[in-house]
Every structure is written in C-alpha cells, then in structure tokens.
C-alpha distance (Angstrom), angle and dihedral (degrees) to the residues before:
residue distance angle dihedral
X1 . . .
X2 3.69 . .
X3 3.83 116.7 .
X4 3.37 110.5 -139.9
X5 3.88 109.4 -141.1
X6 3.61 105.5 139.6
X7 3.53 103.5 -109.5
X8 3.25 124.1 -164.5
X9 4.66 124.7 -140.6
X10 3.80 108.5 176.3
X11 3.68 110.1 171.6
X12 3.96 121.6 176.4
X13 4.06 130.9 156.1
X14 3.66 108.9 -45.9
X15 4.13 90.9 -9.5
X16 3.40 136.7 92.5
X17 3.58 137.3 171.2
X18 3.83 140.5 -173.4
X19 3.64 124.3 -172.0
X20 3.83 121.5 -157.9
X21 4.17 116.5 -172.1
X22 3.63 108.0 -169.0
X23 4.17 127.2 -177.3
X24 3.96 99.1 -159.9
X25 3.42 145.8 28.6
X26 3.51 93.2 -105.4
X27 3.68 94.8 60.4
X28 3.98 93.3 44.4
X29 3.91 82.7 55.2
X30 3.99 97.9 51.6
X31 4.06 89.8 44.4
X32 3.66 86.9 52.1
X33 3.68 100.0 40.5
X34 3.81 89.3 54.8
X35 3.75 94.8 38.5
X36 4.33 75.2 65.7
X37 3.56 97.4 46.9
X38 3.66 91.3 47.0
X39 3.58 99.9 50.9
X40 3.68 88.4 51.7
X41 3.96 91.3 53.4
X42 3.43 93.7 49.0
X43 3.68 103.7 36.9
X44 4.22 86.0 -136.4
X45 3.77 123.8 138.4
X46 3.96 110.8 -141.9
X47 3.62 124.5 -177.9
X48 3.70 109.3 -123.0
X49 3.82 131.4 -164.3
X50 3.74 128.5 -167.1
X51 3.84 112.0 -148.0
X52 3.48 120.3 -173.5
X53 4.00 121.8 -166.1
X54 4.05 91.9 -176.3
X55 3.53 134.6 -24.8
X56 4.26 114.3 -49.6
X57 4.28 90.2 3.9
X58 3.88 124.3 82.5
X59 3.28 141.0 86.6
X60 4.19 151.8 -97.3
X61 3.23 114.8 -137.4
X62 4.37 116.3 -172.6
X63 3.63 118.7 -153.5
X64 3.81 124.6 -166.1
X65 3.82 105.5 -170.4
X66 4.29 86.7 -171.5
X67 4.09 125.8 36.6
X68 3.26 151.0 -174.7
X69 3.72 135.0 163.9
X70 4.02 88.5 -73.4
X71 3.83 89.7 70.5
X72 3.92 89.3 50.4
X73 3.66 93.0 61.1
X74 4.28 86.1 43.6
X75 3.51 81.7 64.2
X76 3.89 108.9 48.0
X77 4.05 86.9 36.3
X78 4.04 79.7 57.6
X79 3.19 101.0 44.6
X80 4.10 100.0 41.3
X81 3.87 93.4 46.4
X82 3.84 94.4 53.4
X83 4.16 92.2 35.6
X84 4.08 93.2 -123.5
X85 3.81 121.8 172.1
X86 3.53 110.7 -143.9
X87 4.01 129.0 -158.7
C-alpha cells in the first residue's frame, strides 16, 4: 500500500530533487536505509539533508546538483522500495 506523504520529485537540467516527509522515526529510518542501499546500486552520490520540524516528524530531502538517466532510476528505485506517492 502506498503511503501517502506528499512527496515531492522535481527534476530540471542538471538538478534533481526528491523530497521525503516522514511522521516517525521508523519511517525516517526506512527512507534512510534505502537512500543507502540505493546509492550503493547506483554508484551515485546525492546530497542529503535531514530536516526535522519537531521531534519524530520532518523530512529528507536529496539533491542531485548533476544528472543523467542513472539518477532517474535512483529515484523510482527510492520511491518503489519505500511505497511513496509522489505529486
């Protein structure tokens, strides 16, 4: 089942971004466990930020600041292995 979180894929020349809300710890820890075993797969090298709104809620956003098709399949590995819904 998908989650619905509101997360966020913005991809333009040479940029890409994927933002992850999450409302527990538990779902901070899958995002970023997967994040792992994605970059691994994929050999990529995101830039990742944590940003907490209060204790257990925030969100992790990934930035790619150069593309290719590589960081396309980053992002649909992401966002079928954690069951995201994007906008």
């Amino acid at each position: 089942m998908k989650k619905k979180c509101k997360t966020r894929v913005m991809m333009e020349e040479n940029y890409a971004l994927l933002s992850i809300p999450y409302k527990n710890l538990k779902e901070k820890q899958i995002v970023l466990q997967s994040n792992d075993d994605a970059i691994m797969k994929f050999n990529v090298s995101p830039d990742v930020y944590i940003k907490p709104y209060e204790p257990g809620i925030g969100k992790i956003v990934i930035e790619f600041r150069s593309h290719n098709r590589i960081v396309g399949e980053y992002i649909e590995y992401l966002v079928d292995v954690c069951e995201l819904e994007c906008e």
